[in-house]
C-alpha positions in Angstrom: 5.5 2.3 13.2 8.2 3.8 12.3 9.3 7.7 13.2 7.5 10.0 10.5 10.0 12.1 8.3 8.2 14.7 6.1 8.6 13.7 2.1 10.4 10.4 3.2 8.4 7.1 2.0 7.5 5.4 5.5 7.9 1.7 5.8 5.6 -0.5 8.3 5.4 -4.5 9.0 2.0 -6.0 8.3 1.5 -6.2 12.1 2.0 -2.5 12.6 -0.6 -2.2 9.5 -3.0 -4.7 11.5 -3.1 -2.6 15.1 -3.4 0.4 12.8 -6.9 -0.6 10.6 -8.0 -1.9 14.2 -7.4 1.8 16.1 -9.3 4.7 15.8 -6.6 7.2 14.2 -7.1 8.4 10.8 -7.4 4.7 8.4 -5.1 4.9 5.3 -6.2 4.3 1.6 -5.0 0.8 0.6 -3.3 0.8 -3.0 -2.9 -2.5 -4.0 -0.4 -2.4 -7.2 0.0 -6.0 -8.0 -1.7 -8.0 -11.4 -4.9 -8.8 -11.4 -3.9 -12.8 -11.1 -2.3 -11.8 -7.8 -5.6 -10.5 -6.3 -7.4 -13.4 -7.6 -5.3 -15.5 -5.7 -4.7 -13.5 -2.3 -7.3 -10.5 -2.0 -6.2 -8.3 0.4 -9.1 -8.4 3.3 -9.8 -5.1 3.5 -11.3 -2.7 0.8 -8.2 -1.3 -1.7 -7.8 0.9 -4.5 -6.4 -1.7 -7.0 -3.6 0.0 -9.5 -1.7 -2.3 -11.4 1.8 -1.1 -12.3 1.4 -2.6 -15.9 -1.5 -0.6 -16.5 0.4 2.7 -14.6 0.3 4.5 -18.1 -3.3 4.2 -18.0 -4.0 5.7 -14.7 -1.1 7.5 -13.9 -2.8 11.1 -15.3 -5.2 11.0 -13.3 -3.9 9.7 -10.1 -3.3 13.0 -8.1 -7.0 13.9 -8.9 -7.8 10.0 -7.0 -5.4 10.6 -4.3 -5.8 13.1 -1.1 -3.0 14.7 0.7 -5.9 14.4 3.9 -5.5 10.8 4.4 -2.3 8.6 4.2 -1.9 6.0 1.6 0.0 2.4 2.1 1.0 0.6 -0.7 0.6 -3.1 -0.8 2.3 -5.9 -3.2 3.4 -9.3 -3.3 6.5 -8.9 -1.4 7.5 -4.8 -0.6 9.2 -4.5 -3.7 7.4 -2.8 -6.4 5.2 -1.0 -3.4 8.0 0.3 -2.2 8.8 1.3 -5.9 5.5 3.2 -6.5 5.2 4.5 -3.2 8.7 6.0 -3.9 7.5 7.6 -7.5 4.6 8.7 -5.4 6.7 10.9 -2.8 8.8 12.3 -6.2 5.5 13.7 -7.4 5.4 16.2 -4.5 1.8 16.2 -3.8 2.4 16.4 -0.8 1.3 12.9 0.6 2.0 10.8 3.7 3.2 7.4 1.7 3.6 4.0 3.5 5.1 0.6 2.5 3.9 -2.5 3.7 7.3 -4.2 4.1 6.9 -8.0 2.9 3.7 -7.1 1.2 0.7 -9.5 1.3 2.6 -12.5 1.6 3.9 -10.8 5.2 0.8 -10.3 5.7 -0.4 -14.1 5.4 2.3 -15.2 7.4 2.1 -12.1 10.7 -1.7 -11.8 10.3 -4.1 -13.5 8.6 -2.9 -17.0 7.9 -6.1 -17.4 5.8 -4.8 -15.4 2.9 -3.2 -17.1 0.4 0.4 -17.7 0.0 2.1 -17.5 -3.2 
């Protein structure tokens, strides 16, 4: 992982985020922001809070009440792109969170990881 910088969006690879849901430190919330056809085809294998970015609008007012600054959050998509986009607009918020991005998103995942997951 990556040196932590204070309101700075963090960035780890999906082996980094596979020693850390194996330790004992603090486990992150997952947000998982891709389309619900996306998780049909490549669940992530751990429990996530799923938030499609279409549907930000509809769950974006109530977000910080869903969200706590005690726990860090990584941010998972297809590839790192729009993760890295929400966990961004996350860090603009300033609630104060501890933001991560899993660089290469779930299909890094498939291939560093878990080859059982599902590329697409």
């Amino acid at each position: 992982m990556e040196q932590i910088s204070p309101g700075d969006l963090r960035h780890l690879s999906a082996s980094e985020l596979h020693e850390w849901l194996q330790s004992t430190l603090t486990q992150p919330v997952l947000l998982d922001v891709r389309e619900d056809d996306e998780l049909a085809i490549a669940p992530f294998p751990k429990s996530v809070i799923h938030l499609p970015l279409s549907k930000i609008t509809d769950f974006a007012k109530d977000l910080r009440i869903r969200l706590s600054s005690e726990e860090p959050i990584v941010v998972i998509c297809h590839s790192g792109i729009r993760s890295r986009n929400f966990g961004q607009w996350l860090i603009e918020q300033n609630w104060n969170l501890e933001v991560w991005n899993l660089e290469g998103g779930i299909d890094s995942w498939s291939v560093e990881v878990d080859p059982t997951v599902t590329r697409y």
